[in-house]
C-alpha positions in Angstrom: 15.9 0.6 1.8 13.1 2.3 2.6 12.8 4.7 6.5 9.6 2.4 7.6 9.1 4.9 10.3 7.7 7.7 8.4 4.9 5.4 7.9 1.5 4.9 10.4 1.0 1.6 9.1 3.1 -1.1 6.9 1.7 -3.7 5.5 3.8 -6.9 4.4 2.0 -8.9 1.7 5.2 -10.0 0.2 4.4 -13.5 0.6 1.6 -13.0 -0.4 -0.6 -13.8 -3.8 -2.7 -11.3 -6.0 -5.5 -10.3 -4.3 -4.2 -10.3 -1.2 -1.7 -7.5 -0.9 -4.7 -5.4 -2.2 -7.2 -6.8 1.0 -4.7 -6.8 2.8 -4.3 -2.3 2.0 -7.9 -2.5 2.1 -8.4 -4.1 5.7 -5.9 -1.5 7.0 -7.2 1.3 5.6 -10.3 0.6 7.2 -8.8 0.8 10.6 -6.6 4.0 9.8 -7.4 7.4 10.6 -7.3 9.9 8.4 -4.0 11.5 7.3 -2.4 8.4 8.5 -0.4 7.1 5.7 0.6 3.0 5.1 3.3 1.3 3.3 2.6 -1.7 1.4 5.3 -4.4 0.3 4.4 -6.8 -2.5 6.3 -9.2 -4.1 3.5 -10.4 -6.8 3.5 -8.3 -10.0 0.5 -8.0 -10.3 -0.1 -5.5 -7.6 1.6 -3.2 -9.8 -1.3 -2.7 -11.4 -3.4 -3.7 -8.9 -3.1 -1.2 -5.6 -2.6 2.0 -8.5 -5.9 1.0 -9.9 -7.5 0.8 -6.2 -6.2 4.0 -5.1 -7.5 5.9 -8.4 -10.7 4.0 -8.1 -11.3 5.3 -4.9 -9.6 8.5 -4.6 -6.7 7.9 -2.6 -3.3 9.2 -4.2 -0.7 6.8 -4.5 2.4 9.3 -2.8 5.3 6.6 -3.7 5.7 3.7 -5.8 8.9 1.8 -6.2 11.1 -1.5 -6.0 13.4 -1.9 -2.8 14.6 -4.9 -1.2 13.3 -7.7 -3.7 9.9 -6.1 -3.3 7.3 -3.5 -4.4 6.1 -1.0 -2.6 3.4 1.4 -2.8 2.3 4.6 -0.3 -0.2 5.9 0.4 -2.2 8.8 2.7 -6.0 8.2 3.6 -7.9 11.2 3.0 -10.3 13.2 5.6 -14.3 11.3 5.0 
């Protein structure tokens, strides 16, 4: 299991349906500051592809990626504006 506390934010979309894990990363990175990192859990597949895509799309580097728990989960650090 993942240390949640080395993260600024966590995000649970593991209930959630494709798109939402990926609103849900991009609601909370709106409110983060930068250098802040977040932890998103997913449970639907196709965030696998999904948040990766995002983060390369916008320039964001995906620091972790993995399976723990029944769920996926992705990292990541928001950069300085």
């Amino acid at each position: 299991m993942l240390d949640t506390q080395q993260y600024d934010v966590i995000v649970d979309a593991k209930e959630d349906r494709c798109p939402m894990p990926l609103l849900k990363l991009k609601m909370a990175l709106a409110k983060m500051l930068a250098n802040q990192t977040v932890c998103v859990y997913a449970s639907d597949e196709a965030s696998l592809k999904d948040i990766p895509h995002f983060l390369s799309l916008v320039g964001l580097p995906l620091v972790e990626q993995g399976e723990s728990g029944g769920a996926y989960y992705f990292v990541t650090r928001k950069q300085e504006s």
